[in-house]
VOKE-321284 format. One record per residue (C-alpha): residue in one letter; x negated, y negated, z negated; residue number from 1. Coordinates in pm, whole numbers. Example, Ala and Ser with C-alpha at 12.3 -4.5 7.8 and 13.67 -1.06 7.14 Angstrom:
BEGIN
+------+--------+--------+--------+-----+
! code !     xx !     yy !     zz ! pos !
+------+--------+--------+--------+-----+
!    A !  -1230 !    450 !   -780 !   1 !
!    S !  -1367 !    106 !   -714 !   2 !
+------+--------+--------+--------+-----+
end
This chain:
BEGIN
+------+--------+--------+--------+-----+
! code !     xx !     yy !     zz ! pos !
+------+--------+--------+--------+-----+
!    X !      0 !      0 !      0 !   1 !
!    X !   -132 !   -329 !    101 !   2 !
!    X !   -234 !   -595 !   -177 !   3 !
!    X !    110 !   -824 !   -209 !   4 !
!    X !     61 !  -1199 !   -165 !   5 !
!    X !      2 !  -1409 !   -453 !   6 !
!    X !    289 !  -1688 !   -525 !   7 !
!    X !    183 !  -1788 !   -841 !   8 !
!    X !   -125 !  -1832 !  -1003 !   9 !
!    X !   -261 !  -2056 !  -1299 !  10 !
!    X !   -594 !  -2160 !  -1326 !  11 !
!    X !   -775 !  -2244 !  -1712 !  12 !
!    X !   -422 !  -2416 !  -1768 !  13 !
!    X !   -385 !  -2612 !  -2086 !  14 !
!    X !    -90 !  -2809 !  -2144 !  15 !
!    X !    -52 !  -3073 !  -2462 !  16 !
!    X !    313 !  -3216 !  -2500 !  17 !
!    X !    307 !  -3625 !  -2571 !  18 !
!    X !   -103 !  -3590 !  -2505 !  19 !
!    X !   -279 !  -3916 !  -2622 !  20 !
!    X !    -56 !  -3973 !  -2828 !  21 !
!    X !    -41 !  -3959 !  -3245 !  22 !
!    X !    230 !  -3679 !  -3149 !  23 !
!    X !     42 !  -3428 !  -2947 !  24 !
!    X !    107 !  -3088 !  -2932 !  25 !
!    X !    -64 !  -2848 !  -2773 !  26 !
!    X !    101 !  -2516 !  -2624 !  27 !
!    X !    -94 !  -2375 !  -2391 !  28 !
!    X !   -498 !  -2322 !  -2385 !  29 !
!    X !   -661 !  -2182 !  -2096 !  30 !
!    X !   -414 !  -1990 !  -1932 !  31 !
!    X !   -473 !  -1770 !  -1623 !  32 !
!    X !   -231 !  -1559 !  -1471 !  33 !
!    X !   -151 !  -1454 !  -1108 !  34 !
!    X !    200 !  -1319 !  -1006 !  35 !
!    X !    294 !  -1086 !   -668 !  36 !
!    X !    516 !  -1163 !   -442 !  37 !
!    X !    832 !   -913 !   -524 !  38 !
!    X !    749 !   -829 !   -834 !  39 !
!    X !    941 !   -840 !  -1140 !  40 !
!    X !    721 !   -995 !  -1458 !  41 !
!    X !    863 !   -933 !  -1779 !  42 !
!    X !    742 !  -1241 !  -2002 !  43 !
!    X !    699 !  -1186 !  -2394 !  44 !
!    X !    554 !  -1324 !  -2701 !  45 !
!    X !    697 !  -1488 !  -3066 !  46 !
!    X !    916 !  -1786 !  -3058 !  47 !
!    X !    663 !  -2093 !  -2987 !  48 !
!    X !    392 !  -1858 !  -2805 !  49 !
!    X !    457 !  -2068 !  -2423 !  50 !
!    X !    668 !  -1848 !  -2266 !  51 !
!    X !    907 !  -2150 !  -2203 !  52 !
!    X !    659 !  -2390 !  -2123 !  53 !
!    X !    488 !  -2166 !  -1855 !  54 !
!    X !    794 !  -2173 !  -1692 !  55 !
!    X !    840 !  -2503 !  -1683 !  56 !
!    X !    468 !  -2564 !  -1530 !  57 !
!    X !    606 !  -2317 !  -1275 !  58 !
!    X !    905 !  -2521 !  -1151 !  59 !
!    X !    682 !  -2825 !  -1143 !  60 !
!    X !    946 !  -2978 !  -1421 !  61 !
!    X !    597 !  -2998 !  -1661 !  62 !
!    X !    242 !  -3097 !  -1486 !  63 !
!    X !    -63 !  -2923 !  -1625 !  64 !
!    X !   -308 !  -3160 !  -1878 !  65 !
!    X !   -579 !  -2940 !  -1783 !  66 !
!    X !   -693 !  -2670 !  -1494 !  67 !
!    X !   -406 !  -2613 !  -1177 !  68 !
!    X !   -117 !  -2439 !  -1099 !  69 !
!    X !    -33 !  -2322 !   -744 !  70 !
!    X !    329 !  -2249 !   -648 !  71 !
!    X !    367 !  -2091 !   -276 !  72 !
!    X !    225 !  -2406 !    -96 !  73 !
!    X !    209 !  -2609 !   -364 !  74 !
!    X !    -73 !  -2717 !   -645 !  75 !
!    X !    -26 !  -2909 !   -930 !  76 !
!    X !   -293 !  -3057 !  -1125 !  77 !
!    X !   -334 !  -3311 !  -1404 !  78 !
!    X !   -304 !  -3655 !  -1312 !  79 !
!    X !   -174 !  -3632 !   -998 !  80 !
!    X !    129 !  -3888 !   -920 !  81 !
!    X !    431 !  -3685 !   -987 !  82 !
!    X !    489 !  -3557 !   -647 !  83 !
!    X !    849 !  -3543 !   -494 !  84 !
!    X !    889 !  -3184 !   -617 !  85 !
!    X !   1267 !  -3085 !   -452 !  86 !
!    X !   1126 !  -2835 !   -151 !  87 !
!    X !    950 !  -2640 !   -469 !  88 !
!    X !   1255 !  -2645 !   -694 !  89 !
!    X !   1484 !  -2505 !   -404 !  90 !
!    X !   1236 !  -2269 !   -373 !  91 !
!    X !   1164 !  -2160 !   -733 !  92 !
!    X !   1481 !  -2160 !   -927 !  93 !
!    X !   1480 !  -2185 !  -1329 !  94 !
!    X !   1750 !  -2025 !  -1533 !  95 !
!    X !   1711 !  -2196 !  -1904 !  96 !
!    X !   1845 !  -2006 !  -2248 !  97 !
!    X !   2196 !  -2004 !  -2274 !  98 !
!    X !   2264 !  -2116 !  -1917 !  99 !
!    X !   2591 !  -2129 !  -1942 ! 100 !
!    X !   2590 !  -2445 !  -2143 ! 101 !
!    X !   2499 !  -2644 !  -1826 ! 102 !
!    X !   2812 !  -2595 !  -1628 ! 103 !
!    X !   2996 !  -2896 !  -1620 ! 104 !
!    X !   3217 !  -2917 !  -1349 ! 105 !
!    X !   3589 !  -2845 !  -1352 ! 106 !
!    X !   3562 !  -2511 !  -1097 ! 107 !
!    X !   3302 !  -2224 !  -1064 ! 108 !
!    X !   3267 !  -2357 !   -723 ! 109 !
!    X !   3180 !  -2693 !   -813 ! 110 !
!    X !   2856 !  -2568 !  -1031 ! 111 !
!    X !   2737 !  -2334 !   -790 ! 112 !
!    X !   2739 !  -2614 !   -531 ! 113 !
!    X !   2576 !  -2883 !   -704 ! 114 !
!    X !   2219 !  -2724 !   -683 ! 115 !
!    X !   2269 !  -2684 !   -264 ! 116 !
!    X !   2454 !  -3004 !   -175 ! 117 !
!    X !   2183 !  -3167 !   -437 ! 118 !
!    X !   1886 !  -2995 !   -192 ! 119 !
!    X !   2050 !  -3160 !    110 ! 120 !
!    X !   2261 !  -2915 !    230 ! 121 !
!    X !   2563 !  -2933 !    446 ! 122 !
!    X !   2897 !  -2906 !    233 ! 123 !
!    X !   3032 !  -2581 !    442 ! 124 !
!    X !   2670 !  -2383 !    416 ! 125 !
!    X !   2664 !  -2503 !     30 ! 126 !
!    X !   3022 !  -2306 !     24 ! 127 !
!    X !   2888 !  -2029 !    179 ! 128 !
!    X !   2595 !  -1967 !    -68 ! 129 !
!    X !   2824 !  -2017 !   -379 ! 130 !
!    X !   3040 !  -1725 !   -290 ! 131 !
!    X !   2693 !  -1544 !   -177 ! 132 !
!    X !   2556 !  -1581 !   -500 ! 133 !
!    X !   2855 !  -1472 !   -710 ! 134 !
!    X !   2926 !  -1148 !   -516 ! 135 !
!    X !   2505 !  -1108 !   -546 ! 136 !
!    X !   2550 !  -1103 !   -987 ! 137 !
!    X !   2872 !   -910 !   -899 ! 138 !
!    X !   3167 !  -1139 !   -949 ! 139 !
!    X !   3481 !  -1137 !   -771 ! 140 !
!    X !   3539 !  -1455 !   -549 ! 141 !
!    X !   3856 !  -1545 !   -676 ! 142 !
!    X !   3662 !  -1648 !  -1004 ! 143 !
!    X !   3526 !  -1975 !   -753 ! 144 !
!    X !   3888 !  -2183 !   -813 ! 145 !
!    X !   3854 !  -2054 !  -1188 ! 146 !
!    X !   3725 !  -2350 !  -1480 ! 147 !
!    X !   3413 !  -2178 !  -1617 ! 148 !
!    X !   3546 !  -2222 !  -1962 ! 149 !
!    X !   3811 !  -1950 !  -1862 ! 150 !
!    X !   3491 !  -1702 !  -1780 ! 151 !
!    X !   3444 !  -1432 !  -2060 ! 152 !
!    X !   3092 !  -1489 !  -2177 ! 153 !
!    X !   2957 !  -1210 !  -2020 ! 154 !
!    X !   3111 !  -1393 !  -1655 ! 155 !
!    X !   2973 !  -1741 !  -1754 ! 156 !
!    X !   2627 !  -1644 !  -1789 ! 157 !
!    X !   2623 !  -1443 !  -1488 ! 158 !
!    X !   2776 !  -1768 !  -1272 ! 159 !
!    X !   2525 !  -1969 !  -1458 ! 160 !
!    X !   2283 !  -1772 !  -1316 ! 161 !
!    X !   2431 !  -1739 !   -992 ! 162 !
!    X !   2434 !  -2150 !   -935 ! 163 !
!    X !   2025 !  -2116 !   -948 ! 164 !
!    X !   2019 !  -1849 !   -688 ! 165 !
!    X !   2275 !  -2064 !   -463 ! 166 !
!    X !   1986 !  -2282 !   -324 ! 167 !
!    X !   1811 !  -1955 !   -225 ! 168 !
!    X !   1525 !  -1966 !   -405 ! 169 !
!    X !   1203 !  -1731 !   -354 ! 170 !
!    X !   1137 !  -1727 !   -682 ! 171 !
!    X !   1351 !  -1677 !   -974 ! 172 !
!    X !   1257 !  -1765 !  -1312 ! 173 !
!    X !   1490 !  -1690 !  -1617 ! 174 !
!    X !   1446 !  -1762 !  -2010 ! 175 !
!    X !   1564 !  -1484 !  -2205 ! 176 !
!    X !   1911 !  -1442 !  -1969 ! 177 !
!    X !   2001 !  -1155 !  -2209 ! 178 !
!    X !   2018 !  -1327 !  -2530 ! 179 !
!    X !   2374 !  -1241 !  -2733 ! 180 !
!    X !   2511 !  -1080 !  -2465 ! 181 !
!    X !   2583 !   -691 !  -2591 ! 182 !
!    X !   2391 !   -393 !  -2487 ! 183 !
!    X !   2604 !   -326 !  -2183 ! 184 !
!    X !   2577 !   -673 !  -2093 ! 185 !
!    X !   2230 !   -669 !  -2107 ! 186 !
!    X !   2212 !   -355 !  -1929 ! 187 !
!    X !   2430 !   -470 !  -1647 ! 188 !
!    X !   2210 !   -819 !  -1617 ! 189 !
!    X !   1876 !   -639 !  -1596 ! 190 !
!    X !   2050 !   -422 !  -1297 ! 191 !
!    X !   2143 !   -712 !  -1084 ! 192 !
!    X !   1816 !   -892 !  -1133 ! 193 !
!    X !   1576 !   -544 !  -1028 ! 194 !
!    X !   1818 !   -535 !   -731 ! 195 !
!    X !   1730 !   -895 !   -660 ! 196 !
!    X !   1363 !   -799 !   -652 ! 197 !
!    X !   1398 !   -479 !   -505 ! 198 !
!    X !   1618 !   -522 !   -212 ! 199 !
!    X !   1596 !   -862 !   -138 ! 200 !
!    X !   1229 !   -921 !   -228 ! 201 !
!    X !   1270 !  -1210 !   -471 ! 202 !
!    X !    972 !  -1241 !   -763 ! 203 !
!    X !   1148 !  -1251 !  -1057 ! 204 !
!    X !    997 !  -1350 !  -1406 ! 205 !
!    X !   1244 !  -1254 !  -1698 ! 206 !
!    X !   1141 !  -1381 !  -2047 ! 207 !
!    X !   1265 !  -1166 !  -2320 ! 208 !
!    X !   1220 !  -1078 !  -2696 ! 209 !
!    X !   1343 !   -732 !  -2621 ! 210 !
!    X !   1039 !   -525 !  -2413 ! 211 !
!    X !   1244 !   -246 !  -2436 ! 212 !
!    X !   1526 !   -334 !  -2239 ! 213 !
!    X !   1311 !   -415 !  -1956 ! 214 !
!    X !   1109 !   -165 !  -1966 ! 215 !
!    X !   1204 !     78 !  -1720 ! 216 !
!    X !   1216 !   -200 !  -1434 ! 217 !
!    X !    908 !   -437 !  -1467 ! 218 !
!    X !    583 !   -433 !  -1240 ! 219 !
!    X !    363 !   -584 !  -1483 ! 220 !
!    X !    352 !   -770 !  -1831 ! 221 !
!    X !    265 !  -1113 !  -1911 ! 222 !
!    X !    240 !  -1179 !  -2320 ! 223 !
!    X !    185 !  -1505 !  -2455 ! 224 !
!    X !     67 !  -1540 !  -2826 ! 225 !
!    X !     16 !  -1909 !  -2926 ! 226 !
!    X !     14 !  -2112 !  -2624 ! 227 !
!    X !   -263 !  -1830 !  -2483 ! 228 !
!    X !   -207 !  -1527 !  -2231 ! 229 !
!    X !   -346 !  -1271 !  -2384 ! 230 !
!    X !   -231 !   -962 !  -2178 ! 231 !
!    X !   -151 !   -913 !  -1806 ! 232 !
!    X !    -75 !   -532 !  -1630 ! 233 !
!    X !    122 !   -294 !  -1560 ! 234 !
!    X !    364 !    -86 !  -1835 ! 235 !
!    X !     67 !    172 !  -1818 ! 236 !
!    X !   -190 !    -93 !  -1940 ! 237 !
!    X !     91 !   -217 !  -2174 ! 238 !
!    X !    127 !    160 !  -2341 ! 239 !
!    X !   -231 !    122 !  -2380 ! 240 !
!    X !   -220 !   -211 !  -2590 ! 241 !
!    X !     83 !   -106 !  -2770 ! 242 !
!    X !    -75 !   -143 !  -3151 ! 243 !
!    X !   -183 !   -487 !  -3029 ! 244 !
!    X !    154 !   -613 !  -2990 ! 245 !
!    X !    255 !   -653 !  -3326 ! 246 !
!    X !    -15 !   -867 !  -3392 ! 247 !
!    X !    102 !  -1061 !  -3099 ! 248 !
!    X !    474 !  -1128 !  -3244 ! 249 !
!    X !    638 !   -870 !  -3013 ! 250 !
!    X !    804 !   -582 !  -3145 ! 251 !
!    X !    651 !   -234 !  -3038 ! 252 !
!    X !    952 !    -49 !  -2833 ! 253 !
!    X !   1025 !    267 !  -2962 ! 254 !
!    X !    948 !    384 !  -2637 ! 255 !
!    X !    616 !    313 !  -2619 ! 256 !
!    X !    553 !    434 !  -3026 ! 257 !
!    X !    698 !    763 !  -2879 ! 258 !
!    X !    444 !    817 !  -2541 ! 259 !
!    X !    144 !    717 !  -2808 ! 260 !
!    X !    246 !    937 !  -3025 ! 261 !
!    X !    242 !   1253 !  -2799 ! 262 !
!    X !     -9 !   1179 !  -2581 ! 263 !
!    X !   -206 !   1178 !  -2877 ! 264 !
!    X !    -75 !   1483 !  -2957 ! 265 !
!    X !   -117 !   1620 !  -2628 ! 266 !
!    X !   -405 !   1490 !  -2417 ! 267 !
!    X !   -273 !   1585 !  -2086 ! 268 !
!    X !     -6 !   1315 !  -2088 ! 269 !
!    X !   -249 !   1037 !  -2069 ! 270 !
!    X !   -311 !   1130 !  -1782 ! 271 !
!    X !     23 !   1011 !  -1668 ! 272 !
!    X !    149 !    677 !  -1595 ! 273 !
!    X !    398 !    611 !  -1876 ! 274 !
!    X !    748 !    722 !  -1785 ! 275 !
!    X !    973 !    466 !  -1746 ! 276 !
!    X !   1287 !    567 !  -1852 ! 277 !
!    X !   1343 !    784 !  -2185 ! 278 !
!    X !   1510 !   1078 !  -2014 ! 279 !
!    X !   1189 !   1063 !  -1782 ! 280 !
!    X !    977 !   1039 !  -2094 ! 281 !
!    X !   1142 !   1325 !  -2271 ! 282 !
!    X !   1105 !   1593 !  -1961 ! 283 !
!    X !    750 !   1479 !  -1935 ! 284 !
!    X !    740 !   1595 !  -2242 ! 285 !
!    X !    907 !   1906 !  -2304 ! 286 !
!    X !    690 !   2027 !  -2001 ! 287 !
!    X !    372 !   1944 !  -2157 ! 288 !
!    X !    524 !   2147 !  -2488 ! 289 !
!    X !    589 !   2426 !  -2295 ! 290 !
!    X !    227 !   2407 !  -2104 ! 291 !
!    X !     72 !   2431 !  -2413 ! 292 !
!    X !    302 !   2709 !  -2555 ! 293 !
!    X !    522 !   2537 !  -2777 ! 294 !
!    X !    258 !   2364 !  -2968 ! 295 !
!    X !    349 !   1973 !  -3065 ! 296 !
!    X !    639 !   1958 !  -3277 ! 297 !
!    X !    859 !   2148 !  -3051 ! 298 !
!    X !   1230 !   2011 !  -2818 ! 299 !
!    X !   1387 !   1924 !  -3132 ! 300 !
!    X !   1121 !   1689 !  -3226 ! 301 !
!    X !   1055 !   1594 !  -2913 ! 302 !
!    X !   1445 !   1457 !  -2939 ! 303 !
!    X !   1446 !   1268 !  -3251 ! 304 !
!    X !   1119 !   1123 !  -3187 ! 305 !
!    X !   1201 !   1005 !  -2871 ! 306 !
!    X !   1590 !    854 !  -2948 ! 307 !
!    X !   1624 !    483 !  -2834 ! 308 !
!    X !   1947 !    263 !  -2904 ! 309 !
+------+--------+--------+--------+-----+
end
């Protein structure tokens, strides 16, 4: 497989919020990090760690106090005049927490159009991508005429997140899109967005506070532990850094305790890339039990060991 085209990548980044002033903060120090085209990024790390500022420098909404960051065809430094940054915000959509408290208009239709007829486009073609991007998060139509205060919350944070991917954009970017939805919810979320990636080749970064529950679909793992990136790679790499991640303010999925815990036990698993689902996990295995004759704790071990919620 041929290496996939870089979109994003941050040089030495450091960003200071109010710098020069008696106020300055800083909340990022020296970031690097390179994102794939079509990939999906899962984004963790303790509350005030950077995830939401990195996204931020992403969209262009923040500008960098220190190193570069390039977006497709753009590069942002610090100090630069603040460039007229609408062709990269069509193109790079940002989904804040709790998007659902940013619809404002009187009809479904009416938020998913502002972001289009705000880029320029015609009325008709802005139309056209609202009821696009509802049926893409799985919505029925007639929902368009509906006030989003009438949505179920489950509805109005999928059309909040269908009014970002009206404009089209290459890039998706979302900041913990799961948060106090319900497991099913969540589930359901997570679905639409790997389809996204997978089928219609969008790079999606998902921040979460949950590891687990993306998991199964991520490429690769960015984790940010105050204001620093302190881990890129694959869930493979991830597995292998798992006792770091406490330290790091992330919870350690049970997941991931479970593969360390038998491929300790038996050494022929680690020489498997981590299974991605726990039904995968468990027939991994029960057939490494059974290769080595029933030794490791046995199917019924095996079971408990490996539940998940």
């Amino acid at each position: 497989m041929s290496e996939r085209e870089t979109v994003i990548e941050l040089k030495n980044v450091d960003y200071t919020y109010q710098a020069g002033s008696p106020f300055a903060a800083a909340a990022l120090h020296d970031v690097n990090i390179r994102v794939r085209r079509g990939t999906l990024v899962g984004i963790a790390g303790g509350t005030g760690s950077g995830k939401s500022t990195l996204l931020q420098l992403v969209n262009g909404l923040l500008l960098p106090t220190g190193g570069s960051v390039s977006v497709l065809d753009h590069v942002l430094t610090p100090g630069m005049k603040k460039p007229r940054l609408n062709s990269l915000r069509r193109r790079v959509g940002l989904s804040f927490q709790f998007p659902e408290q940013h619809l404002f208009e009187d009809t479904v239709e009416k938020d998913l159009m502002f972001g289009p007829l705000n880029f320029g486009m015609p009325r008709e073609e802005a139309q056209n991508r609202a009821a696009e991007a509802l049926r893409a998060m799985r919505l029925d139509e007639a929902l368009l005429k509906r006030h989003p205060l009438t949505l179920s919350g489950g509805q109005m944070r999928k059309a909040a997140i269908a009014s970002v991917l009206a404009a089209g954009p290459e890039i998706v970017m979302l900041d913990e899109p799961t948060a106090t939805l319900d497991s099913a919810a969540r589930r359901e979320l997570i679905s639409l967005l790997e389809r996204l990636c997978r089928e219609e080749g969008r790079t999606i970064l998902m921040v979460t506070h949950r590891v687990e529950e993306l998991l199964h679909a991520a490429d690769e793992w960015i984790v940010m532990h105050e204001g620093r990136a302190v881990f890129q790679g694959g869930p493979d790499e991830l597995a292998g850094r798992a006792g770091e991640l406490g330290g790091w303010g992330v919870a350690v999925p049970e997941q991931l305790r479970c593969w360390r815990e038998w491929t300790s036990r038996l050494p022929q698993l680690s020489s498997l890339p981590m299974p991605r689902t726990a039904e995968e996990m468990a027939g991994a295995i029960e057939r490494a039990v059974r290769g080595a004759g029933g030794s490791g704790g046995g199917p019924e071990r095996e079971e408990n060991l490996c539940a998940t919620n």
